[in-house]
TIDREN-218008 format. One record per residue (C-alpha): residue in three letters; x, y, z; residue number from 1. Coordinates in steps of 0.25 Angstrom, whole numbers, plus 5000, padded with zeros to 4 digits. Layout:
BEGIN
residu/x/y/z/num
ALA/X/Y/Z/NUM
...
This chain:
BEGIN
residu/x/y/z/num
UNK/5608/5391/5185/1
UNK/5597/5391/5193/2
UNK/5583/5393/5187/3
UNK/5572/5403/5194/4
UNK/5561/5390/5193/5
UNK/5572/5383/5201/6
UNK/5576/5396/5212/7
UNK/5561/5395/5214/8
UNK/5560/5381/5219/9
UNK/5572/5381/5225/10
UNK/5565/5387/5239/11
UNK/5554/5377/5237/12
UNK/5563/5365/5237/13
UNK/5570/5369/5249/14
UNK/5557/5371/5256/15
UNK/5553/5356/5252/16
UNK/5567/5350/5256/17
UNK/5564/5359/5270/18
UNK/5548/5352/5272/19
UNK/5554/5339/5267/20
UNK/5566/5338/5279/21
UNK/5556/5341/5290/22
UNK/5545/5332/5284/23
UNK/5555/5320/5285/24
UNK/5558/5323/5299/25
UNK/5543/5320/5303/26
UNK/5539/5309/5309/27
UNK/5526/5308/5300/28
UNK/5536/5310/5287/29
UNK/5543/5298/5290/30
UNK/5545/5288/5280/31
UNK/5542/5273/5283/32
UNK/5552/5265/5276/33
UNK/5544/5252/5280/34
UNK/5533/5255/5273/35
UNK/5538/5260/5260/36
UNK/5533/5246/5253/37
UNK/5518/5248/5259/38
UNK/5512/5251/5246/39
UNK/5517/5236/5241/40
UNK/5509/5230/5254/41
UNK/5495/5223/5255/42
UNK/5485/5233/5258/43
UNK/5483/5225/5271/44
UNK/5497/5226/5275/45
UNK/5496/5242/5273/46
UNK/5483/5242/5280/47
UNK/5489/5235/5293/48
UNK/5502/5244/5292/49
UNK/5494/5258/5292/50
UNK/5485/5253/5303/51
UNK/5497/5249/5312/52
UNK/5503/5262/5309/53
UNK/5488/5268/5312/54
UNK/5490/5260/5325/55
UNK/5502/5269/5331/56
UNK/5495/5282/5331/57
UNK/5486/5282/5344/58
UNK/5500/5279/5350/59
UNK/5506/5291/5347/60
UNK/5492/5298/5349/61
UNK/5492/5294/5363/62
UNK/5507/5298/5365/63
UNK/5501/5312/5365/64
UNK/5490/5311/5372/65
UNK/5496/5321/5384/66
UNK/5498/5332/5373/67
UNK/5484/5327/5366/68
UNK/5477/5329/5381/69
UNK/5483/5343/5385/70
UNK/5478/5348/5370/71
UNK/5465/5344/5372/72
UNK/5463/5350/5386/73
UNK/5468/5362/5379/74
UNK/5460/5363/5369/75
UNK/5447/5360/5376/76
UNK/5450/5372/5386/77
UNK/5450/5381/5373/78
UNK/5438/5376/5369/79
UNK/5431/5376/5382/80
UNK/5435/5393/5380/81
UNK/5427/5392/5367/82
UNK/5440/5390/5360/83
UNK/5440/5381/5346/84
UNK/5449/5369/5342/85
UNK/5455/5372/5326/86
UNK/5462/5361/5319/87
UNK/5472/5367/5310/88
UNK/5481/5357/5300/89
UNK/5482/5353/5286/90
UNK/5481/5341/5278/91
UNK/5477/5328/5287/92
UNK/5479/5338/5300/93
UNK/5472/5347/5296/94
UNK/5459/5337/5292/95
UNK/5459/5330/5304/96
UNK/5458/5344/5310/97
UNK/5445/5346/5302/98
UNK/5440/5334/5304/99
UNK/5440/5335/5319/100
UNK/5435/5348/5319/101
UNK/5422/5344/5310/102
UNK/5419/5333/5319/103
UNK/5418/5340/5331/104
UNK/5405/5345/5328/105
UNK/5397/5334/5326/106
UNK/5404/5328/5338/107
UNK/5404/5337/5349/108
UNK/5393/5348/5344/109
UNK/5405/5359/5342/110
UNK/5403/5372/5336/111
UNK/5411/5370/5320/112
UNK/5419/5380/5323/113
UNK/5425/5377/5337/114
UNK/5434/5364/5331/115
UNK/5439/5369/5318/116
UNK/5448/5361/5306/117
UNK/5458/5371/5300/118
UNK/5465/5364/5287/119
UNK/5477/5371/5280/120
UNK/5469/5375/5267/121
UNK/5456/5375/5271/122
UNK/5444/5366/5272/123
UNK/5447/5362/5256/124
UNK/5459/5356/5262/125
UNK/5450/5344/5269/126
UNK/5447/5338/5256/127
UNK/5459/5345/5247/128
UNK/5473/5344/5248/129
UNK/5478/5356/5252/130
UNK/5491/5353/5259/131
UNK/5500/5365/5255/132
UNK/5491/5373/5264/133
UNK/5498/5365/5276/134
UNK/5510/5375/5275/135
UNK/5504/5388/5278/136
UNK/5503/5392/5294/137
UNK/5498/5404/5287/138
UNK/5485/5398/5282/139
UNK/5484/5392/5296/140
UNK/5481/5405/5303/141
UNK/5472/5409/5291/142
UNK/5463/5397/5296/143
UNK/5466/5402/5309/144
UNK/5464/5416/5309/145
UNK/5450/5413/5302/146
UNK/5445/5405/5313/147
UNK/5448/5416/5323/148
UNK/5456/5409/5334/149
UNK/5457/5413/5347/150
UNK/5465/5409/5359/151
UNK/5455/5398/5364/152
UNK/5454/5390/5351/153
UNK/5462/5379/5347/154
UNK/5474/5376/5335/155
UNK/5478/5363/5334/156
UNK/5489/5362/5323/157
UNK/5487/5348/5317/158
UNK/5498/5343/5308/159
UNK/5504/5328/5306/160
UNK/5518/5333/5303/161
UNK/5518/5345/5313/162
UNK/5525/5355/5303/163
UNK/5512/5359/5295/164
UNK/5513/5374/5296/165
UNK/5498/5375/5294/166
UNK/5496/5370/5309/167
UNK/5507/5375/5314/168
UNK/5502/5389/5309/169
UNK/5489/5386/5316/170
UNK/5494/5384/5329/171
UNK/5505/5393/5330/172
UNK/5495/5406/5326/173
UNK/5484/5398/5335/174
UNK/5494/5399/5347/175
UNK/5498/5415/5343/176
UNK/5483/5417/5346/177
UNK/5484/5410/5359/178
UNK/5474/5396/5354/179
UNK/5479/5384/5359/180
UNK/5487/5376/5349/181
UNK/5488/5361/5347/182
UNK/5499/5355/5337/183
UNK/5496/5340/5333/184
UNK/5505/5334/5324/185
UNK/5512/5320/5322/186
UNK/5528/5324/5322/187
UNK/5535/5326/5334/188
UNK/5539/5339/5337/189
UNK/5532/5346/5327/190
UNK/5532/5362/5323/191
UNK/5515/5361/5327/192
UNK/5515/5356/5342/193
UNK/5526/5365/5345/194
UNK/5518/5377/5339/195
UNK/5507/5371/5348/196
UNK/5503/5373/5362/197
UNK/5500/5360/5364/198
UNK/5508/5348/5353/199
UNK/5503/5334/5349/200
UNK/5512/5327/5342/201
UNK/5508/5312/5338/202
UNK/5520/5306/5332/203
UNK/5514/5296/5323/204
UNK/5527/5291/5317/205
UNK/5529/5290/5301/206
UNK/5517/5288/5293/207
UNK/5514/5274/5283/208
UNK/5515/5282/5271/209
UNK/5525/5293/5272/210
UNK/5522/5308/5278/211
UNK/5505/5303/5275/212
UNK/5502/5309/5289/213
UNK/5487/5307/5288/214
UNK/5490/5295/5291/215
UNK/5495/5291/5305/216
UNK/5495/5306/5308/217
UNK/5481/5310/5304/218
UNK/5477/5296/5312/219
UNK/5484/5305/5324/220
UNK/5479/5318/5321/221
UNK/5464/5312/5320/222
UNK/5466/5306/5334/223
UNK/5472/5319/5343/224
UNK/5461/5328/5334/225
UNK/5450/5318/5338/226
UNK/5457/5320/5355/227
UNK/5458/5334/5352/228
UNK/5443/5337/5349/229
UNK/5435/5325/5356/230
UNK/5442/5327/5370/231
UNK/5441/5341/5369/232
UNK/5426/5340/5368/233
UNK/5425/5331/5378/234
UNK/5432/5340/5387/235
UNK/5421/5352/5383/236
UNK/5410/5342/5386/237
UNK/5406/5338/5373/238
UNK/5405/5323/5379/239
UNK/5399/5317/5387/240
UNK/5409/5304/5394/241
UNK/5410/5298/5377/242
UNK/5397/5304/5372/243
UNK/5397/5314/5362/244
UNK/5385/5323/5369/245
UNK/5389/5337/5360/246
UNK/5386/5328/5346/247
UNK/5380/5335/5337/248
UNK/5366/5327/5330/249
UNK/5367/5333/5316/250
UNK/5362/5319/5310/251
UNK/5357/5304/5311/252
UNK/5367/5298/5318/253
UNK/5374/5310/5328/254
UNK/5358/5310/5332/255
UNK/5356/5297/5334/256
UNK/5370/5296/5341/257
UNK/5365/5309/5351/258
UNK/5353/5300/5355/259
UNK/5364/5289/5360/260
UNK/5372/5298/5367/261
UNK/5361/5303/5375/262
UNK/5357/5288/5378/263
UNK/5372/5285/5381/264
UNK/5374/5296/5390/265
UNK/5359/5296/5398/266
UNK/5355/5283/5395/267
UNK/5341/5289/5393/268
UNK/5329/5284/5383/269
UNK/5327/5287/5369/270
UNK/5313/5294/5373/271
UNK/5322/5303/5383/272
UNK/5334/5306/5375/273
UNK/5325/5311/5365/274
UNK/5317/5320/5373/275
UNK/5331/5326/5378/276
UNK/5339/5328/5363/277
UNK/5325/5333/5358/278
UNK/5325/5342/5372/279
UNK/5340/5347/5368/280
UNK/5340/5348/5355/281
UNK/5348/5336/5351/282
UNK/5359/5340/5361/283
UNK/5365/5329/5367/284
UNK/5371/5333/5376/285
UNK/5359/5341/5383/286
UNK/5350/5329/5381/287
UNK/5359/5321/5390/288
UNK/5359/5329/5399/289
UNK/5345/5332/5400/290
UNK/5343/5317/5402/291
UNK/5355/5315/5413/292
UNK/5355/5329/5421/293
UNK/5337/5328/5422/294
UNK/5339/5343/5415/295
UNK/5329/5349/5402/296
UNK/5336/5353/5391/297
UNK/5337/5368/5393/298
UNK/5344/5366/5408/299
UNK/5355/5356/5399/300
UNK/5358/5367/5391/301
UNK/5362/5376/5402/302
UNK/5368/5365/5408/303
UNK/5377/5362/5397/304
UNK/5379/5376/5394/305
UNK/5384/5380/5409/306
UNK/5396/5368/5408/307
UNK/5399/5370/5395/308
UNK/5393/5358/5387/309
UNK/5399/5348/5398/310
UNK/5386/5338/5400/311
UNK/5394/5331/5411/312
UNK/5396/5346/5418/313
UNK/5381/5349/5416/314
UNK/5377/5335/5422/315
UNK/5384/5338/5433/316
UNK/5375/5348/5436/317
UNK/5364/5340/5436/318
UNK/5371/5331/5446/319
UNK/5372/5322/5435/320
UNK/5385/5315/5432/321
């Protein structure tokens, strides 16, 4: 006789015999065999193997490139609209989101709101374990809907195993409301970069210690999230050659650090880079060129303004190169 207790969790079982089949035929599931006597090794030893595993992943980050290259491009014509770039993952993923969108800022002097972080279960979940809120795609276009998307903005789904529903959820209501969609994961031929206009997938292989994906494939994630953001500012103009010109000075060190960058791009005097950060308000990127284009300060805001924040473009008009 079966008992009501039992009825109940029958469902439940099947479901978690279901997740378990298709988490073993994923790459980043895999289990590694030759390492199953690591806990028994010097501390050295396990040091020198994690590192050598570390070593593989730019391998299969460069393996993606082509796909990396067209996403960005992408992206950065969105955002040259006026569109925004929004992280959406959970767990690991979804950190790293968050984490890239809260250095862009200081960075490249963005507005908070035009590289966003979304993580299943909220803000909390940065700090707090909040890992069942990975299966909801419902809660995903909660988050979604709350920012107000439009068409110009930017959803990249960002999940190791590819199956999370929470990003999938994101991209797949991002792409109903006609914003370009990105899917980065770490499994071939996952669910999340074939909901996505345009799929990364960077096969890592199995990880050291079993299905731990913030290991090789955070390492992954953190590298393609640092592409996605820093190339797409450098094609909005928020550099200049390798010089962070949109930095915000907010303390010590980012001012002292805009006083070189002046010095690295004009190769000007302290007396004269002063005069022109106190002339422009600390902005970097109108000090330099008030130094290289022979402009006052007003005339570089106009000039910035009319291409767009590019100093290169607004040199140019100053027939300098």
């Amino acid at each position: 006789m079966t008992s009501s207790a039992d009825a109940t969790d029958a469902p439940s079982s099947s479901a978690y015999r279901s997740v378990r089949a298709e988490l073993e035929g994923l790459t980043t599931e895999a289990f590694r065999p030759e390492h199953s006597d690591i806990d028994r090794l010097p501390t050295l030893d396990i040091a020198k193997i994690m590192n050598g595993e570390d070593a593989t992943v730019p391998t299969a980050v460069a393996a993606q490139l082509p796909n990396i290259a067209a996403a960005i491009d992408a992206i950065a014509e969105r955002m040259g609209r006026g569109g925004r770039l929004v992280y959406a993952g959970a767990g690991t993923a979804g950190r790293l989101g968050v984490l890239d969108a809260s250095e862009c800022p200081p960075t490249f002097n963005t507005d908070p709101a035009e590289v966003v972080g979304l993580i299943a279960g909220g803000p909390a979940a940065m700090t707090t374990s909040a890992e069942g809120a990975e299966d909801s795609a419902e809660l995903a276009v909660e988050d979604l809907s709350a920012l107000g998307l439009t068409a110009d903005d930017t959803v990249v789904g960002v999940s190791a195993s590819g199956r999370t529903p929470y990003a999938i959820g994101a991209v797949e209501h991002a792409r109903a409301l006609g914003a370009l969609t990105v899917g980065l994961s770490c499994n071939a031929d996952s669910a999340l970069a074939a909901a996505a206009d345009h799929g990364i997938e960077v096969v890592v292989g199995p990880e050291l210690l079993t299905g731990s994906t913030r290991l090789k494939a955070g390492t992954a994630q953190k590298l393609v999230l640092n592409m996605l953001s820093t190339i797409t500012m450098i094609r909005l103009g928020k550099t200049y050659g390798n010089l962070m010109v949109d930095v915000r000075a907010s303390n010590e060190k980012l001012r002292a650090r805009s006083r070189r960058i002046v010095a690295l791009a004009t190769g000007a005097s302290d007396e004269e880079i002063e005069a022109a950060l106190a002339a422009t308000d600390g902005e970097v990127k109108n000090a330099i060129l008030t130094i290289l284009g022979t402009v006052d300060a007003p005339t570089a805001a106009d000039l910035l303004k009319a291409t767009n924040g590019h100093l290169r473009e607004a040199l140019a008009t100053t027939h300098r190169p």
